[in-house]
N, C-alpha and C positions, 0 to 999 in steps of 0.2 A: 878188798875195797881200795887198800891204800896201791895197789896196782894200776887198778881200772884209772885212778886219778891221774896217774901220773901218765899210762898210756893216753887220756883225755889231754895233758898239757904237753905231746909231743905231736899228738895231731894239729892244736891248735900251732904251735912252732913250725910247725910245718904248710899250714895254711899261709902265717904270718910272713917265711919265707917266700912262698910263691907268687905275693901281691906286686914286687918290682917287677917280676918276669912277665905278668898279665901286661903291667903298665908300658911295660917295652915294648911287647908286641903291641898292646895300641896304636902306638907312635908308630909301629915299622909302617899301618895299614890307616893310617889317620885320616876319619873321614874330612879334617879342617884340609887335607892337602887337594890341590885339583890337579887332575889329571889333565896333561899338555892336551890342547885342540878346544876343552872345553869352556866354557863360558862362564868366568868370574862373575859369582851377584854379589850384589854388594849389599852387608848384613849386617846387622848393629855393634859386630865386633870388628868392623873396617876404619881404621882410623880416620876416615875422609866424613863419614857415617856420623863419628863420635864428634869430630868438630862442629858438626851442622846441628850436633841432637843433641841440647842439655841433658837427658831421659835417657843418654846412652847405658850400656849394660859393660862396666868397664873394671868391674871386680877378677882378678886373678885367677885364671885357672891354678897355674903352679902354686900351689900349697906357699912354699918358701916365700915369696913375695907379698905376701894377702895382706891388708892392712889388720890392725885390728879391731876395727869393725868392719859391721857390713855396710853392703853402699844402700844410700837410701831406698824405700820401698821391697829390700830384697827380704826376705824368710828363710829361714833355716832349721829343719829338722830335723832331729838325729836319735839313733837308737845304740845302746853299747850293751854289749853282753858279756859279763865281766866272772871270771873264776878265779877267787881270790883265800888262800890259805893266810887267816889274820895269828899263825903258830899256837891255837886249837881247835879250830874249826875250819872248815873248808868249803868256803860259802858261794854258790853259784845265782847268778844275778842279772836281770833287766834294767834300764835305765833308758826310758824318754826323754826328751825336751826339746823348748823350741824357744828360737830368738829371732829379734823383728830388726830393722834396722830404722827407725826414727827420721831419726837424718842420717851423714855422712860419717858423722862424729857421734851422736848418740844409736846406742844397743839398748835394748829392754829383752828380758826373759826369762824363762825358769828352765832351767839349764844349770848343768855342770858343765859344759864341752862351749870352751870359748878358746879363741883362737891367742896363743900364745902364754896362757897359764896353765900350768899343770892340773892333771887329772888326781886329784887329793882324794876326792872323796868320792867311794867307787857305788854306792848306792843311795845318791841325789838328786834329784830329776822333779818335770810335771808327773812323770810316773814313775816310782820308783819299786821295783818287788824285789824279792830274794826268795826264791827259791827252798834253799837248802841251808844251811840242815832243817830247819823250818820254814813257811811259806811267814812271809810277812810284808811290813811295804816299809819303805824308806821317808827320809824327809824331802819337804821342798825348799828348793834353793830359787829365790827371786832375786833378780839383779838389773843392777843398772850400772852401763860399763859408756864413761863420756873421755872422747880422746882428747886431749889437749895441743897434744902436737902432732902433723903431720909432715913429714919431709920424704926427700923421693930415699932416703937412706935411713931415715929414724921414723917412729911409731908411740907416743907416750899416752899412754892410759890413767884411769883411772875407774876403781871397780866398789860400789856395796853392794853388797851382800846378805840379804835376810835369809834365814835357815828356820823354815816353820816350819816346827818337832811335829811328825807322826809316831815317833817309836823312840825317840834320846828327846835331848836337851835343846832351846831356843839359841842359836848360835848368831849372831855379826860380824861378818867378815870385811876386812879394806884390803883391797891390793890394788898395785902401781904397776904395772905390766910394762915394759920396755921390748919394745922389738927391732934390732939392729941390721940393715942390710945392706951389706960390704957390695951388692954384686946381683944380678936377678936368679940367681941358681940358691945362695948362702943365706940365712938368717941367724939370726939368735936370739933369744926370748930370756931375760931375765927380769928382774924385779925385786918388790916382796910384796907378802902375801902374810896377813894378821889376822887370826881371826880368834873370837873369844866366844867361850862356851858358858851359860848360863843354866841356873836351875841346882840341881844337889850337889851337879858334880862342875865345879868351877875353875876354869884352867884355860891358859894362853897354848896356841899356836906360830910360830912365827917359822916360814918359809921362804929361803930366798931359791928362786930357779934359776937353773944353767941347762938352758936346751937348744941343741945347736939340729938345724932343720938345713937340709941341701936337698933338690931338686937335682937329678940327673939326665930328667928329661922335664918335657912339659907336663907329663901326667906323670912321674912318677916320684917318688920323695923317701927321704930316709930320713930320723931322728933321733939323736942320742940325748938323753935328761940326765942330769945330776943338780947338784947343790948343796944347801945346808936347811936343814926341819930341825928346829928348835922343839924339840915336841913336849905335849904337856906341862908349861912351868910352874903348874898348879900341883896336881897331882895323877893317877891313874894314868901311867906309863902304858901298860897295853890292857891287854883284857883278862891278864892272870886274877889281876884286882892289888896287887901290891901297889903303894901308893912309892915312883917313882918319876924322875924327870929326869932328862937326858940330850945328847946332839946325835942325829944319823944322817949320814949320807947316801941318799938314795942312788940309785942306778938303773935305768931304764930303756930298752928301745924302741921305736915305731917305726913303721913301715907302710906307704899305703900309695894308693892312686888317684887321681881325677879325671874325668868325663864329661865333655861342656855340651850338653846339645844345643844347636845357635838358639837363644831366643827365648831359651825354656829353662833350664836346669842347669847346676854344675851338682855331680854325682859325685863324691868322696867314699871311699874304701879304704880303710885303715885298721891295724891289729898292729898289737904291741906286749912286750911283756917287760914285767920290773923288779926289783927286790926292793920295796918300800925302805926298808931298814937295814942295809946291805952293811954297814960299816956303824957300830954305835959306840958312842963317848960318854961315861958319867952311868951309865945305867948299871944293871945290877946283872944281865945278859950278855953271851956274847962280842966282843967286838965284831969276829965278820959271824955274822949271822943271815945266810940263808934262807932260814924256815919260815919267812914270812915272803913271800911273792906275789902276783897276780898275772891273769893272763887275761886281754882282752878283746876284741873283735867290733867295730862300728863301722855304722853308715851315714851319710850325711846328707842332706836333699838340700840346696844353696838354689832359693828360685831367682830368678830376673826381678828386678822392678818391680812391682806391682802397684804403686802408688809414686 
């Protein structure tokens, strides 16, 4: 059994590598280029277009630049199928949700998958199951995510977070999401991220992210994650059940593409994998400790306008 798994997370690393090569050849064959003789129309993503038309559709294809929100009237739904070893179980997983954009500056939605905060919790969603070892279903995360600042180089957020318990504890989350961009290829995402867990088991999270996002092309993106996860300063370290608290340093990466059709969609294709607790401080485990990883796979549907 414990083969088959692992043959499973070398396929997936191996999908995971393939997504820049897709994304290249995109670009080599890119239906946005025109071919000489033919006849330029002019389309809601023509800058001449977007000066005349409030209503314009002027959200990023390239991942790396995207603000953090969506632009008004847009929609975004996403699905992430996640295989995740928590070091005793080895649990395979679904995850929906979807986010609306309000205005320019306000997000609503139930969602885990928001642009620029880390993927913490790997079965949170409007729909959340798991699979294995047993079939069950996750909680729902509702949010509401209002920018405060906008600049053509900085990005400042701000995120809550309601966590209504299907299966654990009633959780409230606050995070500050920062997104830095030196350049239209480079980003950076950092922050923190608090959240607190209510009910029997009572305990603090505090996470600060470092995830640095570069576009190589216009469709294609690469991202490395680390930081610092304060985890549980309450108590129950992992899911041994010993009652422990600790510092780890995570380490993760992503890889994925984008596909704009004019008028209608931006398509996102993305797979990643990470060792949540790669490096720990203070605990009663390992310092570099491996055994706990996840591997993931998503798709994102990012509509036009619609309102």
């Amino acid at each position: 059994m414990k083969q088959f798994k692992i043959q499973i997370a070398w396929l997936w690393l191996a999908a995971l590598a393939s997504l820049p090569c897709i994304a290249l050849a995109q670009d080599e064959v890119s239906p946005d280029s025109t071919p000489k003789g033919d006849v330029v129309s002019t389309e809601a993503d023509s800058p001449d277009v977007e000066g005349a038309n409030d209503t314009a559709w002027t959200y990023p294809k390239s991942y790396s630049v995207r603000p953090l929100t969506l632009q008004k009237g847009m929609v975004r739904a996403n699905g992430i199928v996640t295989v995740w070893d928590d070091g005793v179980d080895t649990l395979v997983g679904l995850t929906l949700g979807g986010s609306i954009g309000v205005t320019d500056d306000l997000e609503l939605g139930i969602n885990n998958y928001r642009v620029g905060s880390s993927l913490q919790q790997n079965y949170e969603g409007l729909v959340a199951l798991e699979f294995t070892p047993d079939f069950g279903y996750g909680d729902i995360p509702v949010y509401g995510r209002y920018r405060f600042l906008h600049r053509e180089k900085l990005d400042f957020a701000g995120d809550l977070i309601f966590v209504i318990p299907v299966n654990s504890s009633f959780a409230f989350e606050v995070d500050l999401p920062f997104r830095i961009k030196p350049n239209d290829r480079l980003s950076v995402d950092t922050g923190i991220e608090v959240r607190g867990t209510f009910g029997s088991d009572r305990y603090a999270d505090i996470r600060i992210p470092a995830i640095v996002n570069f576009n190589f092309s216009d469709h294609a993106f690469i991202a490395g994650e680390t930081g610092v996860w304060f985890v549980n300063l309450g108590k129950s370290y992992d899911t041994a059940g010993d009652d422990r608290e600790g510092t780890v340093i995570p380490v993760g990466f992503r890889a994925g593409g984008a596909w704009k059709k004019p008028d209608k969609q931006i398509i996102d294709l993305f797979a990643g994998f990470a060792f949540p607790a790669l490096i720990e401080a203070g605990t009663s485990r390992s310092t570099f400790d491996g055994g706990i990883w996840d591997i993931f796979v998503g798709v994102a549907f990012n509509t036009r306008p619609l309102f």
